[in-house]
C-alpha positions as CSV (number, residue, x, y, z in Angstrom):
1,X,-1.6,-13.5,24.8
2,X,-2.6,-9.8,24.7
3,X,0.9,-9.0,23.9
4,X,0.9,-11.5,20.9
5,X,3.8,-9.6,18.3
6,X,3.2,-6.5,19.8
7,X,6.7,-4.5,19.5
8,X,6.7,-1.0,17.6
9,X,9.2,-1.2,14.3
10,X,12.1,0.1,16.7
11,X,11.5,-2.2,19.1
12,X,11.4,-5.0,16.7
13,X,15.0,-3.4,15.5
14,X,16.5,-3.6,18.8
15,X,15.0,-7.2,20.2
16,X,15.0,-9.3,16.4
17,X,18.3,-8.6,15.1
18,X,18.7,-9.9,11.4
19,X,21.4,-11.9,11.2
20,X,22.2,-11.2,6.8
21,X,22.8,-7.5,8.2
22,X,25.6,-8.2,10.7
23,X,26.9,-10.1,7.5
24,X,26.5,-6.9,5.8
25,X,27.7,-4.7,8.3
26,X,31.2,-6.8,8.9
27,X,31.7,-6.8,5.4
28,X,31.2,-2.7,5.0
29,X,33.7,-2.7,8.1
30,X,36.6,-4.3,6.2
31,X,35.8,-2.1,3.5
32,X,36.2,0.9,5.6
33,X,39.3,-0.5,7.1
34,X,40.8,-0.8,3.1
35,X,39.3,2.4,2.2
36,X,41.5,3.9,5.1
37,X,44.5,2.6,4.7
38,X,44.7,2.9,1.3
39,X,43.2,6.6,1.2
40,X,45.2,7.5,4.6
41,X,48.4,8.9,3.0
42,X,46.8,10.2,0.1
43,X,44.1,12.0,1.5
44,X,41.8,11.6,4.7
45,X,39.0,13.6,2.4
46,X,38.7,10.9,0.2
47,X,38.8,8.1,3.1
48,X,35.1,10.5,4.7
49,X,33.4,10.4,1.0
50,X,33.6,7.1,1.2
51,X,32.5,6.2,4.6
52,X,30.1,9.0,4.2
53,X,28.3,7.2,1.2
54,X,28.9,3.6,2.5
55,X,27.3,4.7,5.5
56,X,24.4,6.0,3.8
57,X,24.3,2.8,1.7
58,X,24.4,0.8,5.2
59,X,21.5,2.7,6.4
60,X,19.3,1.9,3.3
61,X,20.3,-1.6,3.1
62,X,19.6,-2.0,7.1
63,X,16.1,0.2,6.6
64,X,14.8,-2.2,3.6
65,X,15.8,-5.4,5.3
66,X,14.2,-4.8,8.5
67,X,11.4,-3.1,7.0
68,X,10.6,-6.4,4.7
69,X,11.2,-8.5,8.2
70,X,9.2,-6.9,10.1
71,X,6.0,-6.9,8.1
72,X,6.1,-10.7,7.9
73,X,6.4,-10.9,11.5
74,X,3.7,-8.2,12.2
75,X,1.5,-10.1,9.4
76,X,1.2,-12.7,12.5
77,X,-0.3,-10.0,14.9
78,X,-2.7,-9.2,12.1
79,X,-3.5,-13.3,12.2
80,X,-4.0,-13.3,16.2
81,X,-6.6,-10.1,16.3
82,X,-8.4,-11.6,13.3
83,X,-9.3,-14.8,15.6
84,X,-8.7,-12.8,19.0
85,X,-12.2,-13.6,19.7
86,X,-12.8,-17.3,18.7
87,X,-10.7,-18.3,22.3
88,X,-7.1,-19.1,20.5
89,X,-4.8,-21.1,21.7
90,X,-0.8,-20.1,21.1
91,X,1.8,-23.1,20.7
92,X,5.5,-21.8,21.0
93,X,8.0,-23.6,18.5
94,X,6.2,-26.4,16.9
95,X,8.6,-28.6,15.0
96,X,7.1,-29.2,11.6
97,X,8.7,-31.0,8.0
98,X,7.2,-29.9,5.2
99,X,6.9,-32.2,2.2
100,X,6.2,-32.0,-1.5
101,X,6.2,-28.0,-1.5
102,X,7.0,-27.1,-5.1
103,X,7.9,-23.3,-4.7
104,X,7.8,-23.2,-8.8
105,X,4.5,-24.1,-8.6
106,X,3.5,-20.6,-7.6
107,X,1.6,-18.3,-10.5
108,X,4.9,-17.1,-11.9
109,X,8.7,-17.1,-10.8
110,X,8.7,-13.6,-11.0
111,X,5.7,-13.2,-8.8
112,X,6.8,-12.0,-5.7
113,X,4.9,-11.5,-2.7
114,X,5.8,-11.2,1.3
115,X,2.1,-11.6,2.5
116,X,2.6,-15.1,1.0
117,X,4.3,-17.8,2.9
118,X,7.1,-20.1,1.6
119,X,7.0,-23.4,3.3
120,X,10.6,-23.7,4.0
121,X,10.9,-23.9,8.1
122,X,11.0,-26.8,10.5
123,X,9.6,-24.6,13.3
124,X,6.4,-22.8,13.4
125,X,4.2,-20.8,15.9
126,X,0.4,-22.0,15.8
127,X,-2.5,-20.3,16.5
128,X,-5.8,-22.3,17.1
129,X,-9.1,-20.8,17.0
130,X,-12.5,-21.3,15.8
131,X,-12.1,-23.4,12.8
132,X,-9.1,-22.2,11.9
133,X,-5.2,-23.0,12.7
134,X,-2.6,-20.6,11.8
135,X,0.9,-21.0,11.0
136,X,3.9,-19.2,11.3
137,X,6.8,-20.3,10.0
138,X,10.2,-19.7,11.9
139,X,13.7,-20.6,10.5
140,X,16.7,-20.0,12.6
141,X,20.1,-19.0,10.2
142,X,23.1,-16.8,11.0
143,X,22.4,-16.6,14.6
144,X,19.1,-15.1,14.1
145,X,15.8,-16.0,14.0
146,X,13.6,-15.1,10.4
147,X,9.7,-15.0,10.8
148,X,7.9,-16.6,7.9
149,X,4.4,-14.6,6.6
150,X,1.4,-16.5,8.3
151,X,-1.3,-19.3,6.9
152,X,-4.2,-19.6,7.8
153,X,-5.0,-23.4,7.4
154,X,-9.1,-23.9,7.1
155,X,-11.4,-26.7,6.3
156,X,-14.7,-24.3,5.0
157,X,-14.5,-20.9,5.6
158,X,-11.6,-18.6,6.4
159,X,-11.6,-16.3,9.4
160,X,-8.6,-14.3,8.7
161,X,-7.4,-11.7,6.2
162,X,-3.8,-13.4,5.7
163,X,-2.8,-16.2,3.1
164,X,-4.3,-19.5,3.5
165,X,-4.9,-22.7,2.7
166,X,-7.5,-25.6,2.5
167,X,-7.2,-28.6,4.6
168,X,-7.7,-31.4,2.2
169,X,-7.3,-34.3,4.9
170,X,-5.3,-35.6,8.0
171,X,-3.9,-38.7,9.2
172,X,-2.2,-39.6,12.5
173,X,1.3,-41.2,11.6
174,X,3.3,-42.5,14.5
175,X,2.5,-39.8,16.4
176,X,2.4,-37.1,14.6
177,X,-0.3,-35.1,12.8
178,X,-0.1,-34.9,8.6
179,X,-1.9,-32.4,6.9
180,X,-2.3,-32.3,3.3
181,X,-3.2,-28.6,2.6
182,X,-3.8,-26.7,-0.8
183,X,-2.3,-23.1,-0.5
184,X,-4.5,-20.7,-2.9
185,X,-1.1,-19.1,-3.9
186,X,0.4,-22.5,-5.0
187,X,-0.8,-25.1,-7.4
188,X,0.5,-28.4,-5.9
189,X,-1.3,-29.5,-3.0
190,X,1.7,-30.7,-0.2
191,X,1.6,-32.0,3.5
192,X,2.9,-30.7,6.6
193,X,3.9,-32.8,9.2
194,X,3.4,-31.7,13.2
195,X,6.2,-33.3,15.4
196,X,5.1,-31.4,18.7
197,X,1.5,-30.4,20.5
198,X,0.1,-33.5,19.0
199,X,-2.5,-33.4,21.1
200,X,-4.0,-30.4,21.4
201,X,-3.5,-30.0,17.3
202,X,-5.7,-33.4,17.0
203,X,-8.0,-31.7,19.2
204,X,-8.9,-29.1,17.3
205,X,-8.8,-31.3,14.0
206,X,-11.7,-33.7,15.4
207,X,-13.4,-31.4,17.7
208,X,-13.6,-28.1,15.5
209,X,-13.5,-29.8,11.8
C-alpha cells in the first residue's frame, strides 16, 4: 500500500497508455502517408514542413492529454496520504452501477473541472479509512484504461482534500450495498450500487458510521 499511485509523470506515460492518443496518432500516420505521396514528386521539402508541424502538433496534443490523465489519477494518491494514517483498506476493481446521476445538474454546463468526478464507470478502486470511503472511478475504452478524479464519500466530517460527497443512507439489496450520496458539486442526490467487497464495504458502513 506504500506504493498506492506512486509513478512519476513519465512513468505514468510509459505504464497507462491512453487509448484516444493511439487514435490520434494512427490517424496523423495516414496523414503523413497522404502528405508523402502526394508532396513526393513535387517536392520532398514540402512533405518535412508538414511532418515537421504535424509532429509538433502530435507532441502537444500527446503532452495535454496525458497531462489532464494523469492528474486525475494522481488526485487518488493525494486521497490515500490524506487517510494514510486512519488504517485504509484498498479494494482492487469494485464493480459499481451508478443510478440517477444527472451530469446537467452540475452548477453550470460550462463549468468544467477535473478535480470533480463524473459518475460514469462501472469499476471503481475504494479506499476505506476512518470514516471515510473513497472512490475512484475506472472505465476501460479503446483498450485502455481512464482513471476517474476521486470522492470522498462521508457521513459527518470529511478527512480528505478531494471532492466529496454525503452519505445520505444505505440499504442492503440482494446483496449488494446502495448508497444514496449527495455530491457538493451536483445538485441531485443519486445512488451507487456496490456489486463486489460486500462485506468488508458493510463493515465499514455499520462499524465506522
Amino acid at each position: 500500500m506504500e506504493d498506492f499511485r506512486c509513478e512519476s509523470f513519465f512513468q505514468f506515460i510509459r505504464t497507462k497508455p491512453v487509448g484516444l492518443f493511439r487514435i490520434i496518432l494512427i490517424g496523423a500516420f495516414f496523414i503523413l502517408v497522404t502528405i508523402f505521396l502526394t508532396s513526393f514528386r513535387l517536392s520532398l521539402d514540402a512533405f518535412w514542413v508538414y511532418s515537421a508541424f504535424i509532429l509538433i502538433c502530435l507532441s502537444a496534443q500527446g503532452l495535454f492529454l496525458y497531462s489532464i490523465a494523469y492528474r486525475m489519477y494522481s488526485y487518488g494518491k493525494k486521497a490515500f496520504l490524506d487517510l494514510k494514517h486512519k488504517n485504509v483498506t484498498i479494494l482492487n476493481d469494485v464493480g459499481v452501477f451508478v443510478r440517477g446521476f444527472d451530469l446537467m445538474s452540475k452548477p453550470s454546463f460550462f463549468s468544467i473541472d477535473i478535480s470533480k468526478p463524473i459518475y460514469q464507470f462501472d469499476k471503481a478502486d475504494v479506499i476505506i479509512g476512518g470514516t471515510s470511503l473513497v472512490l475512484l472511478g475506472k472505465v476501460k475504452e479503446w483498450g485502455s484504461i481512464y482513471y476517474g478524479s476521486p470522492v470522498e464519500i462521508f457521513k459527518s466530517e470529511k478527512l480528505t482534500t478531494v471532492a466529496s460527497a454525503k452519505l445520505l443512507h444505505w440499504t442492503e439489496q440482494k446483496g449488494r450495498i446502495v448508497m444514496e450520496i449527495k455530491d457538493e458539486f451536483y445538485a441531485k442526490p443519486f445512488k451507487i450500487e456496490f456489486k463486489d467487497h460486500v462485506d468488508q464495504i458493510k463493515l465499514w458502513l455499520t462499524v465506522c458510521l
